[in-house]
N, C-alpha and C positions, 0 to 999 in steps of 0.2 A: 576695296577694303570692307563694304559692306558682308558678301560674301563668306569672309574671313570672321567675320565677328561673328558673325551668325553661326558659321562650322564651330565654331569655340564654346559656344553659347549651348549650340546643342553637344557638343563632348563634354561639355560639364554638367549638363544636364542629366544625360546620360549616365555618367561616372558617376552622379549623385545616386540615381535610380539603383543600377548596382550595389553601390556600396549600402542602400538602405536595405534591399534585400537579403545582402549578404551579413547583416548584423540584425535584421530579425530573423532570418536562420539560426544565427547562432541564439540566439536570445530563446525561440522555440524550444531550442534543446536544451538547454539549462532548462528551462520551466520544467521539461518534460524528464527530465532526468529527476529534478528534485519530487516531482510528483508519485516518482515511480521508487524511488527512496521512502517517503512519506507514505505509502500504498505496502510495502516492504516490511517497516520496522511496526506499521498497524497489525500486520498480519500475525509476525513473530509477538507482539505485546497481547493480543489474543488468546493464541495458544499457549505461551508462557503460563499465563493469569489460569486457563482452564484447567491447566497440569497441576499448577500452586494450588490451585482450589479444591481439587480430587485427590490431593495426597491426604487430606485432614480426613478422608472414610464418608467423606458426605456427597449425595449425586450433584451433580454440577446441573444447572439446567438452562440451554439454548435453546432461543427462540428465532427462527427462521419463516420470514410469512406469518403464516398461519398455523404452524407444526414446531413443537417443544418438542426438546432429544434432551437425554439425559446420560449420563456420563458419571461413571464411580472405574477409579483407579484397581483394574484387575489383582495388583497385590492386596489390597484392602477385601476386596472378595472372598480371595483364596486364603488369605488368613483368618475372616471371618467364616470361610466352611473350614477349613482346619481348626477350628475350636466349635466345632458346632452351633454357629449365632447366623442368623438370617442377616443380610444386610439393610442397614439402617435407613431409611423414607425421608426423614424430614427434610 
């Protein structure tokens, strides 16, 4: 009988081991999934925001490191060389 209990002992043992595995698997991917949603909708809220922000004729200005880019809406350009006016600094 001892034998028996012990085979049982460690099949559930066992079976526990598994099944913890197999539900932090799953559990990794949910995290990671929602991570990469949250990494996603930053990216799209970014670029949105830069576009919103270069439609009003003004440069937009990012900051990367140590290196600032600037950004003005090519329509806003072309219509300010289409009326002869330099575009706008501030």
């Amino acid at each position: 009988m001892t034998k028996t209990k012990i085979l049982y002992s460690v099949v559930i043992i066992l079976s526990l081991i598994i099944i913890g595995i197999g539900v932090d698997s799953f559990l990794n991917k949910l995290i990671t999934n929602a991570q990469q949603k949250g990494y996603q909708a930053g990216i799209t809220d970014s670029v949105v925001s830069v576009i919103q922000q270069s439609r009003n004729c003004q440069p937009v200005s990012l900051f990367i490191a140590n290196q600032t880019f600037n950004f003005v809406d090519m329509t806003c350009l072309q219509q300010q060389t289409a009326q002869g006016k330099t575009p706008s600094t501030k």
